[in-house]
Legacy VTK file of the C-alpha trace (Angstrom):
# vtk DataFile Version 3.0
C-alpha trace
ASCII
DATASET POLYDATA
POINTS 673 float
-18.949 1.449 -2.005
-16.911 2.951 -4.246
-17.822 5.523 -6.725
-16.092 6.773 -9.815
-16.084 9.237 -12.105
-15.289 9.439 -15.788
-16.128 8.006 -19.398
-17.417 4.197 -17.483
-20.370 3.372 -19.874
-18.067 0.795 -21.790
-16.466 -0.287 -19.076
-20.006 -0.819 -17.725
-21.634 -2.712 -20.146
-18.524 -5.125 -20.240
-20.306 -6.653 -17.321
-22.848 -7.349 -19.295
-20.688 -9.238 -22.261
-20.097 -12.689 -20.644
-23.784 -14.064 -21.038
-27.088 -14.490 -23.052
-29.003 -13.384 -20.355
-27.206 -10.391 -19.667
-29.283 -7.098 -20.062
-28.975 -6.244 -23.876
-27.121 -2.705 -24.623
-30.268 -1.057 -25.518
-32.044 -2.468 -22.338
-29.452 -1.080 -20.604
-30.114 2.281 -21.613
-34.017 1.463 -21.113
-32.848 2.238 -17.410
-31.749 5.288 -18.132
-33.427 8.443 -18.326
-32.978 12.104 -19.130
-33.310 14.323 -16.419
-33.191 18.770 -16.719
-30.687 20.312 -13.682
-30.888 23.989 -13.457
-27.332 23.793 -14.676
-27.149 20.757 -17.607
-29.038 17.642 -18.720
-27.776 14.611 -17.098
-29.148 10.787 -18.250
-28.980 8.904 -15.515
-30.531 5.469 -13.762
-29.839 1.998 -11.558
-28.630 -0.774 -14.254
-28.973 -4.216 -12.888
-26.230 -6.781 -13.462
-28.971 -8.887 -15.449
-32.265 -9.120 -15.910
-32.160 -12.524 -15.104
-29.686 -14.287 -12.375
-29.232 -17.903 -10.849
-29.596 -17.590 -7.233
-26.468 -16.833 -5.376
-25.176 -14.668 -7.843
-24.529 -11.127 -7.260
-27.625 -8.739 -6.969
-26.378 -5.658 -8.121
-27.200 -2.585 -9.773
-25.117 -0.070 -11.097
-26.116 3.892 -10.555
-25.076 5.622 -13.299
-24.839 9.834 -14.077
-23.606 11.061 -17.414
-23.679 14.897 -17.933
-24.624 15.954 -21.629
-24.208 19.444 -20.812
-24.061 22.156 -21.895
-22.060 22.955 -18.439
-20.492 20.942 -15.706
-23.089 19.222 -13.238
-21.546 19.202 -9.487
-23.646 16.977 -6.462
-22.312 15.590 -2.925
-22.309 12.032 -2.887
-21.429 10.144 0.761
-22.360 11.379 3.726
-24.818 8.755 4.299
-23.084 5.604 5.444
-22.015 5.004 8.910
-24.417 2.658 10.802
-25.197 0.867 7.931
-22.285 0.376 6.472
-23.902 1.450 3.045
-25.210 4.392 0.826
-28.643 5.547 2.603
-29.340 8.443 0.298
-30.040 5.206 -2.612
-33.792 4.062 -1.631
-34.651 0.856 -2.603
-37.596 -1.447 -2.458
-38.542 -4.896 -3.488
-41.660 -6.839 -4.033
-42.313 -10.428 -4.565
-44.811 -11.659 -7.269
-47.517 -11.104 -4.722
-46.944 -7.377 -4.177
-45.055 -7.729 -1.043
-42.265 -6.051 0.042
-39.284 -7.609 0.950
-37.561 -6.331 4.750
-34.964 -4.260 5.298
-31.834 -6.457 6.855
-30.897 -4.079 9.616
-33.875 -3.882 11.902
-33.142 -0.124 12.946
-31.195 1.671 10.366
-28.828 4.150 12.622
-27.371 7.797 10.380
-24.395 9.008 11.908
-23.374 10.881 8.603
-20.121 9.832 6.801
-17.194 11.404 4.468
-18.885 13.253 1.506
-17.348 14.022 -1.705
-17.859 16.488 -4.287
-18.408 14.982 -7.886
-17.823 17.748 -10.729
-19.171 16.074 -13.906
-17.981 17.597 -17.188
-20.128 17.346 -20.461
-19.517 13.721 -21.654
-18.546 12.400 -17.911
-19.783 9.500 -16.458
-20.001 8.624 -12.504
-21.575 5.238 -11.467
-21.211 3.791 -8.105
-22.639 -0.246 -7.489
-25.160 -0.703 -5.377
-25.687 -4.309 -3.649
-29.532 -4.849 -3.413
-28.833 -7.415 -0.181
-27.641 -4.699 1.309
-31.256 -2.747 1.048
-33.232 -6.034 0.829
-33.637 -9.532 2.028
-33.971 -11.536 -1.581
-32.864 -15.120 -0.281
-35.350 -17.216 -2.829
-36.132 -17.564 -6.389
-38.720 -15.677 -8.109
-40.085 -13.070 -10.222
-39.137 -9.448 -8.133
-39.854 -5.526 -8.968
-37.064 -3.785 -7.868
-37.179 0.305 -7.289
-34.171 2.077 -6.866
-33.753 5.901 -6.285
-31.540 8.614 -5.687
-31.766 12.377 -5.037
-29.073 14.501 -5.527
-30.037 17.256 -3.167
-28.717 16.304 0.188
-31.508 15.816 2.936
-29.651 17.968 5.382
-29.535 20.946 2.868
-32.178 23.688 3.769
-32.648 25.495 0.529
-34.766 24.646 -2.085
-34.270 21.473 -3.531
-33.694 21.943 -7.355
-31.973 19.023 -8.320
-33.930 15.850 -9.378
-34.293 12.635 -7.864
-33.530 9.674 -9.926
-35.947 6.840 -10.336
-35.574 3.355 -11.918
-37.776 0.286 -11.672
-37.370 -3.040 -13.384
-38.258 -6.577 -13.056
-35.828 -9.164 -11.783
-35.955 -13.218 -11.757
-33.800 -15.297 -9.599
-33.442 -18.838 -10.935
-33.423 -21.894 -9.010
-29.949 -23.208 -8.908
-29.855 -26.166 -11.063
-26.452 -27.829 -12.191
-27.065 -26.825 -15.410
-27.788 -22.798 -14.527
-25.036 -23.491 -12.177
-22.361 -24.818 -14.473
-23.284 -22.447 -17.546
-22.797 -19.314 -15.131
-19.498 -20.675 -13.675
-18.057 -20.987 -17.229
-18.967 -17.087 -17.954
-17.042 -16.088 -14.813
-14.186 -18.263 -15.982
-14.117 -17.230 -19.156
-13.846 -13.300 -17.515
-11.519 -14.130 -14.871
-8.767 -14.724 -17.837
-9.014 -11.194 -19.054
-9.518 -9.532 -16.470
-7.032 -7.836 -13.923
-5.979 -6.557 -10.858
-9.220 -6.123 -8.140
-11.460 -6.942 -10.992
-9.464 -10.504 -11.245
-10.040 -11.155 -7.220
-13.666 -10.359 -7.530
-14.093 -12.384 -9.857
-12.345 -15.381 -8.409
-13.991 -14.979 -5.651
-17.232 -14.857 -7.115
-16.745 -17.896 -8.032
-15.388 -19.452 -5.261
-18.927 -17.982 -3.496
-21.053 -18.862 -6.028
-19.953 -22.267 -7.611
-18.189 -23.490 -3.920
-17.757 -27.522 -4.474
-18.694 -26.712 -7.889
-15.857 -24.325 -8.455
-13.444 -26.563 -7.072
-12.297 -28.366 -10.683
-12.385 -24.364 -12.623
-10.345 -22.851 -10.559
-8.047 -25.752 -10.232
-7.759 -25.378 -14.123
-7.118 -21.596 -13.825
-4.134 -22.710 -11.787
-2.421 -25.039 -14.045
-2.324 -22.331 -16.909
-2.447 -18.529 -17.375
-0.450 -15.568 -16.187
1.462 -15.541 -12.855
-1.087 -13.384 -11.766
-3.781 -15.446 -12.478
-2.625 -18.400 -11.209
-1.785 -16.846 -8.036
-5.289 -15.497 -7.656
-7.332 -19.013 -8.050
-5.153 -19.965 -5.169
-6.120 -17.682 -3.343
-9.768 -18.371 -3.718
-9.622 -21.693 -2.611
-9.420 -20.519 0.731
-12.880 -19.395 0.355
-13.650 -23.394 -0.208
-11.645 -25.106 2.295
-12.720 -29.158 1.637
-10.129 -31.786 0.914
-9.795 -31.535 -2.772
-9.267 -27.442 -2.257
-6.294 -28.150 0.156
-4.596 -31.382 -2.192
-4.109 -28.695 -4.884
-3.071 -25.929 -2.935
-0.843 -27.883 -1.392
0.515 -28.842 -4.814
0.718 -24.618 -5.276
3.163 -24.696 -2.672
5.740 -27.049 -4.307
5.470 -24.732 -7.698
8.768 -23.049 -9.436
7.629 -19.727 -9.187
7.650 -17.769 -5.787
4.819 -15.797 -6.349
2.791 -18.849 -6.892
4.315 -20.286 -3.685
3.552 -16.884 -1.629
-0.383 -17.024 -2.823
-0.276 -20.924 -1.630
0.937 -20.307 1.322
-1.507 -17.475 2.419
-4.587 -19.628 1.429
-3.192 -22.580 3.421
-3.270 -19.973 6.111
-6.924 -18.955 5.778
-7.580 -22.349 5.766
-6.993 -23.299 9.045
-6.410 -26.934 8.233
-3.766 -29.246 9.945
-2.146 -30.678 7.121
-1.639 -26.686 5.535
0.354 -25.977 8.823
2.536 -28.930 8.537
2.999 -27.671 5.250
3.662 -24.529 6.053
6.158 -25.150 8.810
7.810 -28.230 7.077
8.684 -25.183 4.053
9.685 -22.519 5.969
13.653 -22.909 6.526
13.776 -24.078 2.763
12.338 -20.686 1.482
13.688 -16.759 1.272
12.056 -13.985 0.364
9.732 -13.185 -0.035
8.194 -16.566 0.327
9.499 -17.528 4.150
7.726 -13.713 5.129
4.463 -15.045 3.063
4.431 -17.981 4.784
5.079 -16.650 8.543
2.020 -14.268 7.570
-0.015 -17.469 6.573
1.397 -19.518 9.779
-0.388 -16.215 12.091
-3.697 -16.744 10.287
-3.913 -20.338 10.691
-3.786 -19.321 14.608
-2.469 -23.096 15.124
-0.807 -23.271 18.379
2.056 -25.379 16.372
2.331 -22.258 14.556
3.396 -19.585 17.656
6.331 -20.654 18.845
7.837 -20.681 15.447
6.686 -17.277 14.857
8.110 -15.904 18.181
11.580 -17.571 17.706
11.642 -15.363 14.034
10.792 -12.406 16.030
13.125 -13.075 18.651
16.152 -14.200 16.041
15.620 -14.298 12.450
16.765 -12.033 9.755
15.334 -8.344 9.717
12.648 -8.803 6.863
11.514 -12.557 8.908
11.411 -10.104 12.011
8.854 -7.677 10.302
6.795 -10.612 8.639
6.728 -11.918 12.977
4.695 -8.989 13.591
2.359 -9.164 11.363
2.166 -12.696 11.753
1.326 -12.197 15.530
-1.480 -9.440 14.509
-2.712 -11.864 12.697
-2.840 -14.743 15.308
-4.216 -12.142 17.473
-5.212 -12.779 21.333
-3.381 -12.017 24.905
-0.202 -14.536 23.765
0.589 -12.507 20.899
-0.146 -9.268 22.371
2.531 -10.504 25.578
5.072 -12.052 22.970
5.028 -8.342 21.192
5.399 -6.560 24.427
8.338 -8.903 25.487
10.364 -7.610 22.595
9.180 -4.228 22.505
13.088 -3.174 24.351
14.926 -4.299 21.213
17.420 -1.412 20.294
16.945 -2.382 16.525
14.588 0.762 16.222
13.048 0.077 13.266
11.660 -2.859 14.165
10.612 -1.303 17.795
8.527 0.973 16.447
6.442 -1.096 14.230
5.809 -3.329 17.331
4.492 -0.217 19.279
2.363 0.774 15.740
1.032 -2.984 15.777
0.252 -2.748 19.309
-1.311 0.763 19.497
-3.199 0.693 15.927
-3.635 -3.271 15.179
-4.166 -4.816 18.122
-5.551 -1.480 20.180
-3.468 -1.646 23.342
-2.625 0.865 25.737
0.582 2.669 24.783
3.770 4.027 27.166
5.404 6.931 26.001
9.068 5.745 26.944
8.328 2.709 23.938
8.912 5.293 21.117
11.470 7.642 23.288
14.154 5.998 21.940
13.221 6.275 18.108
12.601 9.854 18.651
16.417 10.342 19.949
17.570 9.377 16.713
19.732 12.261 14.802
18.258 11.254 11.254
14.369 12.592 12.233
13.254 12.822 8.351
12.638 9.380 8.651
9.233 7.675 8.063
9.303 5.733 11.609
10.319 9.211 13.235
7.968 10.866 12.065
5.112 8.392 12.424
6.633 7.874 16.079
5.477 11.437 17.373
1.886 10.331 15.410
1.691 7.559 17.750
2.527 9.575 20.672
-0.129 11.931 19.895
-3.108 9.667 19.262
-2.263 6.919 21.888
0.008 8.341 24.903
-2.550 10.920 26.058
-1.500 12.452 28.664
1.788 11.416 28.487
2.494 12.760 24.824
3.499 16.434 25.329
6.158 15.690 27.985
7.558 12.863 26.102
7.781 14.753 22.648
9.256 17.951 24.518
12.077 15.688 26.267
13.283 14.721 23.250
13.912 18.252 21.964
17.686 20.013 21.481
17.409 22.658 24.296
20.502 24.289 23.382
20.094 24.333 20.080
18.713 27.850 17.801
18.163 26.742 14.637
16.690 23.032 14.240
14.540 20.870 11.635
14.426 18.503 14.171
13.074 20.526 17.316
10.557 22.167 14.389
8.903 18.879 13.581
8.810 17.915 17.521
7.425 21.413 18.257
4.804 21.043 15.221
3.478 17.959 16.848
3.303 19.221 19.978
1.135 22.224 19.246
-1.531 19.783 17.608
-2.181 17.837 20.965
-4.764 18.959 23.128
-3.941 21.427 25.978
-0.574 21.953 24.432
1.741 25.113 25.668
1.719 28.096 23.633
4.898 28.097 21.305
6.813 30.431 19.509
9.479 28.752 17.150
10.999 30.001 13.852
12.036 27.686 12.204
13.204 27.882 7.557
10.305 26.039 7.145
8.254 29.079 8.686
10.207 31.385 6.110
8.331 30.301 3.200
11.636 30.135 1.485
12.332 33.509 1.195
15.720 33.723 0.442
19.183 34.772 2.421
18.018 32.999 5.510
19.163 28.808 5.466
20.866 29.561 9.224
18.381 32.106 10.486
19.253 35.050 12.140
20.635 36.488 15.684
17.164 37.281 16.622
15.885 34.571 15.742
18.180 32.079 17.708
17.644 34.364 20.457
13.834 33.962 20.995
14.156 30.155 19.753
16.630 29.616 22.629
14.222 31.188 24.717
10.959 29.001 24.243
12.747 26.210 24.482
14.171 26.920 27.881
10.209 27.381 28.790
9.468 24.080 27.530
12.411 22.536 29.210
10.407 23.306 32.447
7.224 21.175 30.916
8.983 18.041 29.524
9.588 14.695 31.294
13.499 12.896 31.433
15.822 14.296 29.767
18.009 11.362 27.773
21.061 12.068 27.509
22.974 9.031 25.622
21.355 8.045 22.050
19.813 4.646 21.503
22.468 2.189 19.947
21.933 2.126 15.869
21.561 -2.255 15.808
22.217 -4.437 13.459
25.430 -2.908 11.944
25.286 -2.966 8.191
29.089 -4.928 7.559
31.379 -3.534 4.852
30.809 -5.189 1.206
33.504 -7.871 -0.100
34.143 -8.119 -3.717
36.070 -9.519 -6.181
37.936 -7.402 -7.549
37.460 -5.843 -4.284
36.768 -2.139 -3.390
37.146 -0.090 -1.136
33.863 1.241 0.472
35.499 3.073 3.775
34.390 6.767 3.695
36.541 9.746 3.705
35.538 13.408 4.379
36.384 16.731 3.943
34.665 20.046 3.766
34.430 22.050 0.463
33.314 25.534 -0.149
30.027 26.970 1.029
29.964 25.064 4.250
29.538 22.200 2.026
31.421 18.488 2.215
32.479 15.630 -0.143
32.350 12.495 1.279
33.693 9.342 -1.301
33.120 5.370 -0.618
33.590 2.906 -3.409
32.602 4.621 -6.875
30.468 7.171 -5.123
31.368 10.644 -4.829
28.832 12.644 -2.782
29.028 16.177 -2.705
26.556 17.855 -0.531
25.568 21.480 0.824
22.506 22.960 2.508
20.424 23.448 -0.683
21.962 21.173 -3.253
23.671 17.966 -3.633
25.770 16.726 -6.610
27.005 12.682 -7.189
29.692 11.168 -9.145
29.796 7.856 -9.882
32.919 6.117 -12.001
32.968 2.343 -11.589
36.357 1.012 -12.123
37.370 -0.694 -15.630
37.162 -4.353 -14.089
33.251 -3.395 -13.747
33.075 -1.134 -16.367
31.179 -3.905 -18.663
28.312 -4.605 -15.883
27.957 -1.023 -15.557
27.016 -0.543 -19.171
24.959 -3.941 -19.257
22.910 -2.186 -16.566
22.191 0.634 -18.164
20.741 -0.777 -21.227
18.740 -3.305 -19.483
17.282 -0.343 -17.189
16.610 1.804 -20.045
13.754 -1.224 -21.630
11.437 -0.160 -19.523
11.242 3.336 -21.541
11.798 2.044 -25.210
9.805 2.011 -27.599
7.930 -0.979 -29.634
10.433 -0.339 -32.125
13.415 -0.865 -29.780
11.946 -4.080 -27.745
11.246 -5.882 -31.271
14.647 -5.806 -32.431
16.063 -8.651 -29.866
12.158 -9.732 -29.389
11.687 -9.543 -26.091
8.395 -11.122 -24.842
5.629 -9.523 -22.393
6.611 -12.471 -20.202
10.727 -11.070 -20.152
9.605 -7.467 -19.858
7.789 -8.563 -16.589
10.090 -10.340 -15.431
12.723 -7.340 -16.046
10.289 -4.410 -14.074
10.175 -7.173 -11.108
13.609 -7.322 -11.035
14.140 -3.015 -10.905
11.482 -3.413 -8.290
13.762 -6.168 -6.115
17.177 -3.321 -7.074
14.718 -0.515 -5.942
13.795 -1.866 -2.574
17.406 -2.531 -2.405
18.533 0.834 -2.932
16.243 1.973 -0.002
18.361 0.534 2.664
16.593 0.908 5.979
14.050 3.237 4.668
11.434 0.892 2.792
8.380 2.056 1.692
6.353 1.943 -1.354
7.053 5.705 -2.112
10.685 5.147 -1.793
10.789 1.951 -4.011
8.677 3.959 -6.873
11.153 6.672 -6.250
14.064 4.939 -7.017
12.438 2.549 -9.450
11.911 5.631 -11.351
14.799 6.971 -11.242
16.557 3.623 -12.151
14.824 3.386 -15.102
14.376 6.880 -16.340
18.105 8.244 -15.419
19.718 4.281 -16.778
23.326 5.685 -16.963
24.090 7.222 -13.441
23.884 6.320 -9.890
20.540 7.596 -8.448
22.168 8.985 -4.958
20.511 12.200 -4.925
17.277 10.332 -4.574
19.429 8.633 -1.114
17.941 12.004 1.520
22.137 12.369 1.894
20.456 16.008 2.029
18.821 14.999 5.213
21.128 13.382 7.037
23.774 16.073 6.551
21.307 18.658 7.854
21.299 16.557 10.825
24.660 16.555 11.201
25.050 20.524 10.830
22.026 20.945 12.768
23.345 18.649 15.427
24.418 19.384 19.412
28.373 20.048 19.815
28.111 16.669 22.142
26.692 14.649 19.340
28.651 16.587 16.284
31.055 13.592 15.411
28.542 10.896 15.935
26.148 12.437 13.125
29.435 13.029 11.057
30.137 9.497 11.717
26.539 8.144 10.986
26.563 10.736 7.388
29.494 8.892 5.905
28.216 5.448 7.090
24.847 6.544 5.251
26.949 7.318 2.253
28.928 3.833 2.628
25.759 2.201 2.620
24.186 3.326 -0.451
27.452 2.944 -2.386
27.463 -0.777 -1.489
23.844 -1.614 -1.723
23.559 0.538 -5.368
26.828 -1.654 -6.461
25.943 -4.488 -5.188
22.712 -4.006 -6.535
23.432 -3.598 -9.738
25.700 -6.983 -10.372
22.587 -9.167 -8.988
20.187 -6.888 -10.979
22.626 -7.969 -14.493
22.857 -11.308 -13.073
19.244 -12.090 -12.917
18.674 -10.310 -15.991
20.888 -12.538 -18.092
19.277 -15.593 -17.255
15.690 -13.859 -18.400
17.343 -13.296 -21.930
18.994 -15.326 -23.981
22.953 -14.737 -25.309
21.213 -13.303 -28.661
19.114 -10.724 -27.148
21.885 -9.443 -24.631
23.725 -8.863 -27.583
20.798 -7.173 -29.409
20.047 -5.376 -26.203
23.653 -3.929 -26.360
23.780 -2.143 -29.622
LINES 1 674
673 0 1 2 3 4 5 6 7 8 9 10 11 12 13 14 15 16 17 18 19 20 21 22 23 24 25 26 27 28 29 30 31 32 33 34 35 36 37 38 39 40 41 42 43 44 45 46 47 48 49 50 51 52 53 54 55 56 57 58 59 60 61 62 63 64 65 66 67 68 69 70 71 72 73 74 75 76 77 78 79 80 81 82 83 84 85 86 87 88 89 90 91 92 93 94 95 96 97 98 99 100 101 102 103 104 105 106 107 108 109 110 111 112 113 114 115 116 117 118 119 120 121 122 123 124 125 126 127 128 129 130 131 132 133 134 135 136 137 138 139 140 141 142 143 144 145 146 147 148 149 150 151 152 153 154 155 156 157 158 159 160 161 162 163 164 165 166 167 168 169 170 171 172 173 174 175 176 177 178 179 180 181 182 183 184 185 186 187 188 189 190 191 192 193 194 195 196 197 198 199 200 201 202 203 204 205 206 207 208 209 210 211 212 213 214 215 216 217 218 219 220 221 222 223 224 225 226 227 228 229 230 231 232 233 234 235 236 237 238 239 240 241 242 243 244 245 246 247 248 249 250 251 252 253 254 255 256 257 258 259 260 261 262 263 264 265 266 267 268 269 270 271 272 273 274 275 276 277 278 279 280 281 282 283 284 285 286 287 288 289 290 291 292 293 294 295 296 297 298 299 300 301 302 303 304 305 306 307 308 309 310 311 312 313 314 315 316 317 318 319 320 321 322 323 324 325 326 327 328 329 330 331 332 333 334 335 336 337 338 339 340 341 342 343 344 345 346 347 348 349 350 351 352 353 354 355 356 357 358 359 360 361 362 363 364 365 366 367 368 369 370 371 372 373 374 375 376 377 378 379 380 381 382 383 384 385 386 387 388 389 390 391 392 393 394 395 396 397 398 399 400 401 402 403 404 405 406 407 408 409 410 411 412 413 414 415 416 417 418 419 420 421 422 423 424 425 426 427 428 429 430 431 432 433 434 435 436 437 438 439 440 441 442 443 444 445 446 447 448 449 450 451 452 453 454 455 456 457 458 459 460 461 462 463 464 465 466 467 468 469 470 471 472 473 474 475 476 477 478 479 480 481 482 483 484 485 486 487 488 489 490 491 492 493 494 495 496 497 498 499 500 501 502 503 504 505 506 507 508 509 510 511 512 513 514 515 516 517 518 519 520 521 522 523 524 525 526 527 528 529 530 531 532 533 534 535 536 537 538 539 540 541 542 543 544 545 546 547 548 549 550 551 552 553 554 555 556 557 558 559 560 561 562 563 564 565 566 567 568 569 570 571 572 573 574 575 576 577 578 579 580 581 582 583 584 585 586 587 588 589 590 591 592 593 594 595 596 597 598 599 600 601 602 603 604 605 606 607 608 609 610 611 612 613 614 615 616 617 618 619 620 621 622 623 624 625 626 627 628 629 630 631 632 633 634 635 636 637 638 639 640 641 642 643 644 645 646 647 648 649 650 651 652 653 654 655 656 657 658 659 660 661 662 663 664 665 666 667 668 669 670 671 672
């Protein structure tokens, strides 16, 4: 259902490239027509996949706009699509070689409207959208079929004129009997596609396959996984879980023996989907042999299979194993689904390791829709660092799911003695968009619109600040007092040579403070930060290595020839800053952060990438912070500091270790110059 827009026509008619009786080019365009807006001329039609298909494979046509101007042609497409679960506004019919029409699969079509969007089509601009005909049409048997597709552009809710045309196509389409022969010569085309193809347009087409050919897809897709890309061979796994016989599960169980990890992780998740008994055994006989990300594919996999073998083993992970194990658990429960999984959840919802307590409460609330209790997230929302993803997101959760329970909870958590506060401004914020909220009146810099001369507020400010919040006071539920204990503990680095990682502090001009652990210098003030980072001479030489082999990435042709390093190295080289990335985001893992510092790794190679770390953040909770609590966010500031210092260092001697074993002596030294 989704719709594009842009210069498509080649990309269109590559569908058409992969057999003889695919829809020629100029057939194609047959489809098309030219068609006068009061605005510009547009040539537009439905385009079928092929004029002539074996049955079971895809019925599909693709709807297709392309302005030739002279001016830009704008339409609403959507709109149209819940209760069907597809595109009303396309109207399509079918008749059989007798002249009758084929039904409609949903018996009682219900419209209850949809998201619409706004499609601006420049001169030259194409927008095309696929439509699947089984969708509109039951076409279960062979045979010769007219097919009439249209669209109008002109909304049927809008009350003016319509001016805009309506787009009409009709062809003729023939659905083979499926013959070994048809069968065969159509699985070859897809295989021949799969291998060039990418990304989404690789899985559909695997799993085409897998849908179309099923026993007789078995022996291709086993070939796609002997040879190929990573990426390819990792897909064809996956698909045999969309044939789940005998033969399918003897060769992914082969997958899951492979040398590469990736290939591993996509063996493990079909084994899942397959349900069978020997994939569990599998599955739970690899486990405590594999890391990650492997062991958290495989948990994942052990939750789908829903094998009662498979629970206790994922409730021991939750209830013991390592912190990324712990986060696969969850999943892998969501995924198991059901009253046990919901209880074994609920059990550990009390864990003071905070991150991982509130994506149990966003798994229960959001996954597996159960009731939510405000005092579940009160303890993430007592934290001091609140520009945190899972703080954030926590007073989401309390909106949506803790009814009326959400406005007390949010306001208990707020600094009532304190004037000037980020913190109370993002409670406060929430609070005003839940229903029946209190009427607030909170300045906050945020509310300044950065004009400048006031980072601290002013007198009056504080004043009337100070005073809505002792009106809330009156409206919010317990008051905590103590903070939630920050659990696990990340332990001090050892290294050889060692260094010394323990933090020291002082305050520097400007209300500002340096705070130093290992190489790291951090200096940091309300508006600015600046970092320093000098490795010693004993790792001087890694330091450098580091920076050359972040900087590929970023050179050119020219530069990557010279010590001839392979697409297969240069892969292997972005995974790796991907692994350091995720690294460098500590407790604060997301894809935005990992692109964040992936970017930064690789466009800024020769310095440390702190400012990137949110010290910013965490030392405006500590100046922000209650006199009661002062020390403690000092405290938690420098440990923030230590943190990044050891995971950036220790970072970057895996990151050169790995790399040298990608590239051979010769190219290091290449690499070097």
């Amino acid at each position: 259902m989704k719709a594009r827009a842009g210069n498509y026509l080649a990309v269109l008619l590559l569908v058409f490239a992969f057999t003889d009786t695919a829809i020629a080019q100029s057939d194609s365009e047959s489809c098309l027509k030219i068609y006068e807006t009061p605005k510009a001329k547009i040539r537009a039609g439905f385009i079928p996949y092929k004029a002539q298909v074996v049955l079971g494979e895809p019925l599909q046509v693709t709807f297709s706009v392309e302005n030739l101007g002279p001016t830009n042609f704008e339409f609403w497409f959507g709109g149209d699509y819940r209760g069907t679960g597809r595109h009303d506004r396309f109207k399509v019919a079918v008749t059989n070689a007798n002249g009758e029409a084929l039904p409609d699969p949903i018996a009682q079509p219900l419209d209850f409207g949809g998201f619409v969007q706004q499609v601006n089509l420049k001169p030259g601009q194409f927008f095309t959208n696929v439509v699947d005909l089984t969708d509109f049409r039951v076409v279960d048997k062979p045979g010769v079929y007219t097919v009439s597709c249209s669209f109008a552009f002109d909304e049927q809710w809008h009350t003016k004129e319509h001016t805009n045309p309506v787009v009409n196509s009709t062809f003729t389409l023939t659905i083979l009997e499926r013959t070994p022969e048809r069968v065969a010569k159509v699985l070859d085309e897809l295989v021949e596609k799969a291998k060039i193809s990418r990304g989404q347009d690789l899985g559909d087409t695997l799993t085409l396959i897998a849908h179309f050919g099923k026993n007789d897809a078995v022996s291709r897709l086993a070939q796609l996984t002997e040879n190929g890309s990573v990426e390819l061979r990792s897909a064809a796994l996956g698909a045999f879980s969309l044939i789940p016989t005998d033969a399918s599960l003897d060769i992914v169980l082969a997958g899951l023996k492979d040398s590469d990890p990736a290939i591993r992780s996509a063996a493990a998740s079909s084994l899942g989907a397959m349900q069978k008994s020997r994939g569990v055994d599998a599955l739970l006989d690899a486990l405590p042999k594999e890391k990650s990300p492997v062991a958290e594919a495989i948990l994942l996999a052990l939750g789908t299979s829903k094998s009662d073998r498979a629970f206790p083993v994922i409730t021991n992970t939750l209830d013991a194993g390592e912190v990324e194990l712990q986060r696969a658990a969850i999943d892998a429960l969501v995924n198991f689904g059901g009253s046990n999984a919901v209880a074994a959840l609920t059990q550990c919802i009390t864990t003071n390791y905070l991150s991982l307590r509130y994506e149990i409460v966003s798994a229960l609330a959001e996954k597996l829709h159960q009731p939510m209790q405000a005092e579940w997230l009160l303890p993430v929302l007592m934290e001091r660092e609140f520009n945190t993803h899972q703080w954030l997101d926590s007073l989401r959760l309390l909106r949506m799911y803790a009814g009326g329970q959400a406005i007390p909870a949010m306001l208990s958590c707020l600094d009532f003695d304190v004037a000037w506060s980020g913190r109370n401004w993002w409670i406060l914020n929430e609070v005003k968009a839940c229903p029946n909220a209190p009427s607030i009146d909170y300045t906050y810099e945020a509310d300044l619109g950065g004009k400048p001369g006031y980072p601290d507020g002013t007198p009056e400010m504080w004043t009337n600040n100070l005073r809505t919040l002792q009106k809330l006071k009156t409206l919010a539920g317990p008051i905590f007092v103590a903070l939630p204990v920050r659990c696990p503990l990340v332990p001090y680095l050892k290294t050889d040579p060692p260094i010394d990682f323990t933090p020291t502090f002082k305050t520097v001009e400007e209300d500002g403070m340096e705070i130093k652990s290992g190489f790291l210098t951090a200096t940091i003030h309300h508006l600015s930060e600046n970092d320093d980072y000098s490795p010693s001479e004993s790792y001087r030489s890694v330091y450098q290595l580091a920076a050359h082999l972040r900087a590929l990435p970023n050179a050119s042709n020219q530069q990557r020839e010279k010590p001839n390093i392979t697409p297969e190295q240069m892969k292997q080289l972005t995974d790796l800053l991907n692994v350091f990335a995720k690294k460098l985001c500590g407790s604060k893992v997301s894809d935005l952060w990992i692109s964040n510092f992936y970017n930064l790794l690789v466009n800024d190679s020769d310095y440390c990438p702190a400012s990137a770390a949110c010290f910013g953040f965490a030392f405006t909770d500590y100046r922000e912070a209650p006199p009661n609590l002062k020390e403690q966010a000092k405290a938690e500031l420098m440990d923030e500091v230590r943190i990044f210092s050891q995971n950036y260092h220790a970072g970057t001697v895996e990151f050169v270790e790995s790399a040298k074993r990608i590239f051979t002596p010769a190219q290091l030294e290449q690499i070097l110059k």
